[in-house]
C-alpha positions as CSV (number, residue, x, y, z in Angstrom):
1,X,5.4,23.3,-16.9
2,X,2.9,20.6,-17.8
3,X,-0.1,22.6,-15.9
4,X,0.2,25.1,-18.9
5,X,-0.6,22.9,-21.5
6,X,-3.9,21.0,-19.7
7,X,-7.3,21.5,-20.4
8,X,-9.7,23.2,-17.9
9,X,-11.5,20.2,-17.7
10,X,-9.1,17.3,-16.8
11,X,-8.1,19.3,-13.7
12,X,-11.6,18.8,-12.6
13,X,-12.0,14.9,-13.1
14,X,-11.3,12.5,-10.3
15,X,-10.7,8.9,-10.4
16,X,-12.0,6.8,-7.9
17,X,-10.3,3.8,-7.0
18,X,-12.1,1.8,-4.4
19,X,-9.4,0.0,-2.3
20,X,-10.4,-3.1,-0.4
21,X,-9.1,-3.8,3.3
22,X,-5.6,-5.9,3.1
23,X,-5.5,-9.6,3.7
24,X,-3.4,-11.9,5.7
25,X,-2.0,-13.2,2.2
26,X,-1.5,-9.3,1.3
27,X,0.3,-8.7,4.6
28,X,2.8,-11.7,4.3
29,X,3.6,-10.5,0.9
30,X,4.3,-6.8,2.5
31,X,6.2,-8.6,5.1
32,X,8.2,-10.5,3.1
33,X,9.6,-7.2,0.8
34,X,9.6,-5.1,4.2
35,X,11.1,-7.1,6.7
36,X,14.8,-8.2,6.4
37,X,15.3,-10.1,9.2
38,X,12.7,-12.1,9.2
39,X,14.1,-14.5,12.1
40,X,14.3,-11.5,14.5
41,X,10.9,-10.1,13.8
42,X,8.5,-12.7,13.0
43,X,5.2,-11.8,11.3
44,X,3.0,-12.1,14.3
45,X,5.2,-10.1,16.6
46,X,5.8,-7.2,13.5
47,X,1.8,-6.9,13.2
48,X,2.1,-6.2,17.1
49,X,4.7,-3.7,16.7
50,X,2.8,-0.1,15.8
51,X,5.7,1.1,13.3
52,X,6.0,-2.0,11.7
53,X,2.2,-2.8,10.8
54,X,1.9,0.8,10.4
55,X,5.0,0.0,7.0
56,X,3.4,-3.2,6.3
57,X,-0.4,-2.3,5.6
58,X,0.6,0.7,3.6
59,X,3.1,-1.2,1.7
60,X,0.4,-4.0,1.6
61,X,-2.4,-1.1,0.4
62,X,0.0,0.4,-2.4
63,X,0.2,-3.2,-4.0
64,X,-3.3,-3.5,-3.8
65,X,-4.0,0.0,-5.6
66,X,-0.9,-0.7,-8.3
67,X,-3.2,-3.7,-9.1
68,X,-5.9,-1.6,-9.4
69,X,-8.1,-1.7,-5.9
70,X,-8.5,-5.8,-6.5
């Protein structure tokens, strides 16, 4: 187990990562990994779909916290 061999103390520290909103350019990036048919679902109508947008801004958030909240 790796929890056996940590210090007390670097259980206790927290990193803060301040993530920005997503932007359009963010979203048709998330889109464009997400979404396979893209001439089925265009972007307009898959932001207008709950499930999808739900997919696409957290797949547009993870990239933005990979990169380091920028």
């Amino acid at each position: 187990m790796v929890a056996r061999y940590m210090s007390p103390y670097q259980r206790t520290l927290e990193l803060k990562v301040i993530v920005r909103e997503p932007t359009i350019d963010d979203l048709k990036a998330a889109y464009q990994r997400c979404i396979a048919d893209k001439k089925k679902l265009p972007f307009e109508k898959a932001l207008e779909t709950p499930a999808f947008a739900l997919a696409i801004k957290n797949a547009a958030r993870a990239a933005i916290i990979r990169s380091g909240g920028k």
